[in-house]
N, C-alpha and C positions, 0 to 999 in steps of 0.2 A: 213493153220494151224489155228485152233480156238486158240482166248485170250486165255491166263493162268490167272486161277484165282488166287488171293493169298488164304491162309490156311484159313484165318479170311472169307472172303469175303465167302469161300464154306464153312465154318459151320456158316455161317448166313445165307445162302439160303438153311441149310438144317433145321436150327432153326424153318425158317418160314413156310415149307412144314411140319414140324413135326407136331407142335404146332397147326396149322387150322386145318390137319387131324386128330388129333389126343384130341380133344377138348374135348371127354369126353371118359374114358375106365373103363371098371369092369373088375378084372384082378383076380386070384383067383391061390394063390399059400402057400409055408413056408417059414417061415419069419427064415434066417439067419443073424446075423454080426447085429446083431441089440445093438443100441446106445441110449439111453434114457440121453440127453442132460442137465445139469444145467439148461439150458433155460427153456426147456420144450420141445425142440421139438426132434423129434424120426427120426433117422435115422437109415435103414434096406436094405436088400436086399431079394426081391421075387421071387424064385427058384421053380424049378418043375425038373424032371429026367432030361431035356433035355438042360434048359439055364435060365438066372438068368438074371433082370433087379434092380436098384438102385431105392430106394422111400426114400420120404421123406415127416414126421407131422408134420407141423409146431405149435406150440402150441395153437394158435388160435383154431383149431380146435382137436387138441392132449385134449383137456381139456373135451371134453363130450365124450370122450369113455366109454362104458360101461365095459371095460373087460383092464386084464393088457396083451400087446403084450409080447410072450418071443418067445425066436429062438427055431427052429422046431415046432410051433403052426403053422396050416392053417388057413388063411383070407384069405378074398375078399376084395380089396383096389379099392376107387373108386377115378376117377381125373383123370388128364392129363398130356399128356408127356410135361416136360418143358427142353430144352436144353441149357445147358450153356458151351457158344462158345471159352470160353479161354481154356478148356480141351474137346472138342469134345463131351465133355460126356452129355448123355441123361437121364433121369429118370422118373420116375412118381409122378405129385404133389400129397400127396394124398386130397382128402377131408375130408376120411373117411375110418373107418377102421370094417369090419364085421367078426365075429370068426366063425369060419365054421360050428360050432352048431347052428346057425344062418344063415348061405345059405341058406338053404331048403325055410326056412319064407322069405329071402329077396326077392328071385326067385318067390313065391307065390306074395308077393308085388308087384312085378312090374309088374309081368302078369295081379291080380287085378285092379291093376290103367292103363295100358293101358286099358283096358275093358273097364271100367266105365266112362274115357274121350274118347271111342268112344260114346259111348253111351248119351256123354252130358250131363252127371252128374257133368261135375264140371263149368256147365256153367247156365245162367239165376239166378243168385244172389237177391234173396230179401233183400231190405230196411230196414235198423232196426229202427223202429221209434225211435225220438228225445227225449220222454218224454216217457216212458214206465211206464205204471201204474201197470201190471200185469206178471211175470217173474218164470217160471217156473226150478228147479233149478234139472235135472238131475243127482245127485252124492250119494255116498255112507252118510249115515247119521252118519256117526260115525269119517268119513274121518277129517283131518286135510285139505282140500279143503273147505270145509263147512263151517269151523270159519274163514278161513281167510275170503270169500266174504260175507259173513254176518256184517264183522267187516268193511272193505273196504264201502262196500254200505248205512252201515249207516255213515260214514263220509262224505260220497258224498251226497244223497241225500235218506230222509227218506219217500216221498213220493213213496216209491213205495210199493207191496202188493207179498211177494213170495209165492209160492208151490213147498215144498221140497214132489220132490219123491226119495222115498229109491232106492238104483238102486247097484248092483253087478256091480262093475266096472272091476272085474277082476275073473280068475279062471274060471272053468266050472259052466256053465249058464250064464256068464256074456253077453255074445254078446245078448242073446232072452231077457233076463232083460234090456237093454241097449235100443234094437230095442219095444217092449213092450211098455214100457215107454214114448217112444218119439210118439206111435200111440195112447196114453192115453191122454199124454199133449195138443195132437194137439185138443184134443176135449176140450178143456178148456176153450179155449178163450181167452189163454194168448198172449201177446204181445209179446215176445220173450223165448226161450226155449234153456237155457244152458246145455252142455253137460259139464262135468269138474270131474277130479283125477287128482290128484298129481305127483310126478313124479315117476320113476320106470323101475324095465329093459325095454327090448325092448318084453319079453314076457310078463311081465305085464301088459303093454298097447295093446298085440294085439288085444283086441276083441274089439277096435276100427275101426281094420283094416278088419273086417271083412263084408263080402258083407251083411250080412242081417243085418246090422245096414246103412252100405252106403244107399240101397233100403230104409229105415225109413226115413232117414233123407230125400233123394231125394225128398219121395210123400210128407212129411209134408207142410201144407200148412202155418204154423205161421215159422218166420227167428227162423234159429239155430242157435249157434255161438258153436264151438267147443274150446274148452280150458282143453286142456289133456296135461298132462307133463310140461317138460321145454321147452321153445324157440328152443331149439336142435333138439326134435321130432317132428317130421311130420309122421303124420298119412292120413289114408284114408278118416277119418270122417272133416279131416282141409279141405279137397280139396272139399269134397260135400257139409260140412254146405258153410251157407250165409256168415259167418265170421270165421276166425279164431283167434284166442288170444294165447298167447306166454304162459301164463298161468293163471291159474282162478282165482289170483286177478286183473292181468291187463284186464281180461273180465268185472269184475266190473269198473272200470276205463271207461273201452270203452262203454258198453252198457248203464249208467248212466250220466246224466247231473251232474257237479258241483255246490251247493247248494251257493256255495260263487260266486264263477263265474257269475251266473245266476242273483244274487241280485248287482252286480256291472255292468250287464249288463243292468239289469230293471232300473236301475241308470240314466244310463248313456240315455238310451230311452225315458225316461222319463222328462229329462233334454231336452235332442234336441222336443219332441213331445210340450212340452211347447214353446219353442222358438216359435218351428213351427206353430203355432195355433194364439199366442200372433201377429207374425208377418201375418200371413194370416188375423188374424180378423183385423189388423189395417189396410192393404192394404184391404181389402173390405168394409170398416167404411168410405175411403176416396175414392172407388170407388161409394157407395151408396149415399155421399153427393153429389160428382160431377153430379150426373145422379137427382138426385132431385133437384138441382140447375140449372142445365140444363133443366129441366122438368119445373120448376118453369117459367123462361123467358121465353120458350117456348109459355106459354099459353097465350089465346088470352085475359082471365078474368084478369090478372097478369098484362100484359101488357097495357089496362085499367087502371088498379090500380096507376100502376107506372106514366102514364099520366097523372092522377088524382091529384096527389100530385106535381107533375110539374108545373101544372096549378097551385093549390092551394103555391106552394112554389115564383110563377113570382109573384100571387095578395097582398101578402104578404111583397115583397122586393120594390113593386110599391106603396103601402101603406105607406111605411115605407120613399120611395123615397118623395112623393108630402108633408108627412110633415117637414119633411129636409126644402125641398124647402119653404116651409111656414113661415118657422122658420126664414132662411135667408132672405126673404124678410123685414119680420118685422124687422131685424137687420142693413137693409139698410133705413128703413124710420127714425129711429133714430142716427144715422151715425153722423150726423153734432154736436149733442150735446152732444156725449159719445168721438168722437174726439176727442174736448178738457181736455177730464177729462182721457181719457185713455194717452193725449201725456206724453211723457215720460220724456221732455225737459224743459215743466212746472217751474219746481219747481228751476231749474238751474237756466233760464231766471228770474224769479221775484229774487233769491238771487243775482245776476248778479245786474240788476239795483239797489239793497239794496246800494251793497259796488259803486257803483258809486257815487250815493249819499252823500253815506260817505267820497267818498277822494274827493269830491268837495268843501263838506265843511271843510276841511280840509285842500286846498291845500294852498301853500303860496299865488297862485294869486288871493287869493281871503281878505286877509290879508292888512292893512291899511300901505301905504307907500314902496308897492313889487313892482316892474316892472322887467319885464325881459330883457336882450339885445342880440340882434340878428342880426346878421349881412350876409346876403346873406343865410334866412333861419337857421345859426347855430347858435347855443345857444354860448353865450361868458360873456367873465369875465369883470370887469372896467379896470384889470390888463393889459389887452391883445388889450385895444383902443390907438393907437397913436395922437398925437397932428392933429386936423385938420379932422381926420376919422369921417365919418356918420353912424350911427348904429339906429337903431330901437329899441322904449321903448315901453314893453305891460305887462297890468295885465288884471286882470278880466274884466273888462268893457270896454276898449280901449287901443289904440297904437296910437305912434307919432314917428317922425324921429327928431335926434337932431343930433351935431357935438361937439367934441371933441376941445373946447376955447383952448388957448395957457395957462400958468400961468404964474400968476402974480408977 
């Protein structure tokens, strides 16, 4: 007996078979039990004699419909089956909603565009030059298209040169005025060649969609940029031009450089190309000294030179040496008699002998009636001789021994 699955577990593995299989469908049925949301988004049921499925718009794209859905109108709803597993239940997400007056053209549409992408029309993309000087402006001359990218392009950038051709964007003859046009511009010489109208039904814009403008555009050999309607519409002529744009102001936007942009970026180039230069030319200022420097010793005339002055700088120091020595000698034959005059001791010595002088004559011993007494070398008093004691008398000119009498 195989696992039992739980209920969750089998509408999650039917979620996921659904949803891969089921990745894109065109379903084509009347719309009942249909709910137009506070939100915005639409919820309905799409019925035919036989059996009915659940859809649902979410507002995101509920917002560019062209027509209002009511119950009992026939559409063609496109989108995928999306399952949600807590009620089993399945539906269809839509993307989009087409009102059956509109079939017939859809079915035309797709079979065109499979055609033209066998064919390789919507591949090999030309380059839209960066700086376009010359722009050839495909639209109606009266359109409200026309002033807005006239107004946009001179914000951006006034250097450029346009050619408005007048062109039927819509209505009978529009597609050969359309296709016409784009085999006119191409002869011009211009740099890029816009196609662009405003917004509009879906039968407004179809002679967009039409193959003898696809063929124009494919052979043209200057880049197209297609800029028809809103962001919502895609067209035939989105998929063949070189570029497409959301709408024909932001085709100015895109095919146009920024005039402020451009002068903050010449700024800024301008700034680093000076750095750049300043520091090159200073790293090759001190690569050319080093190399002439080097060149310099190098040579054999230089190195010569430098000898030259070598020699010339030893005769010079030897010169200067033997009168030194000159000098010295002469200061040593006079030595004995600059000796005295230079000793430094001189002058101390003679005042030295002055005061000797002076306390000689001066001293007592030299004074009438002085003798000194001395006894074993020490100087003594009369106080300090006892009866009988021999002592020694001296003054200036002589010494005698006497003894100390008894009294009388």
């Amino acid at each position: 007996m195989q696992k039992a699955l739980s209920v969750n577990e089998l509408n999650l593995q039917i979620k996921e078979i659904l949803e891969q299989t089921f990745l894109s469908v065109c379903v084509e049925g009347e719309i009942s039990n249909l709910t137009i949301h506070t939100s915005g988004h639409i919820y309905f049921t799409l019925k035919d004699s036989q059996s009915c499925i659940k859809c649902v718009l979410f507002r995101g794209n509920a917002q560019y419909l062209d027509f209002k859905p009511q119950n009992g109108q026939k559409i063609i709803a496109l989108g995928g089956i999306s399952v949600y597993p807590p009620r089993g239940d399945y539906q269809i997400l839509c993307k989009k909603l087409i009102s059956h007056a509109m079939g017939d053209l859809f079915q035309a549409y797709e079979i065109l565009k499979k055609k033209l992408e066998a064919k390789g029309y919507f591949e090999n993309k030309k380059p839209l030059p960066l700086f376009p000087k010359k722009v050839a402006l495909l639209t109606s001359s009266t359109g409200a298209a026309l002033q807005d990218m006239l107004r946009v392009a001179l914000k951006r950038w006034n250097l450029v040169e346009f050619k408005i051709l007048n062109t039927l964007v819509q209505g009978e003859g529009a597609k050969e005025s359309i296709a016409q046009n784009i085999a006119y511009a191409d002869t011009l010489g211009m740099d890029i060649i816009v196609l662009a109208r405003g917004g509009g039904s879906k039968e407004d814009l179809w002679a967009f969609n039409e193959e003898i403008v696809a063929d124009a555009i494919f052979q043209a050999k200057t880049p197209i940029v297609s800029a028809i309607g809103h962001e919502s519409d895609v067209l035939i002529s989105d998929f063949v031009a070189d570029r497409r744009a959301p709408t024909p102001s932001a085709c100015m936007e895109m095919i146009l450089p920024d005039r402020i942009d451009w002068l903050y970026r010449l700024n800024e180039m301008q700034e680093s190309l000076s750095y750049l230069f300043s520091h090159l030319l200073k790293h090759k200022s001190q690569t050319l000294l080093t190399l002439k420097e080097k060149y310099t010793l190098a040579s054999p005339a230089q190195k010569l030179l430098l000898q030259e002055r070598q020699i010339q700088n030893l005769k010079e120091m030897l010169k200067f040496k033997m009168q030194s020595l000159l000098e010295y000698k002469s200061s040593l034959l006079c030595f004995p008699g600059s000796l005295l005059t230079l000793n430094p001791l001189l002058p101390f010595e003679r005042r030295l002998q002055e005061l000797q002088n002076i306390y000689k004559l001066q001293s007592p011993k030299t004074q009438k009636g002085y003798a000194q007494i001395t006894k074993n070398q020490e100087i003594l008093e009369l106080e300090d001789l006892s009866e009988g004691e021999v002592f020694e008398l001296t003054n200036s000119k002589t010494s005698l021994f006497a003894q100390v009498l008894p009294k009388v």
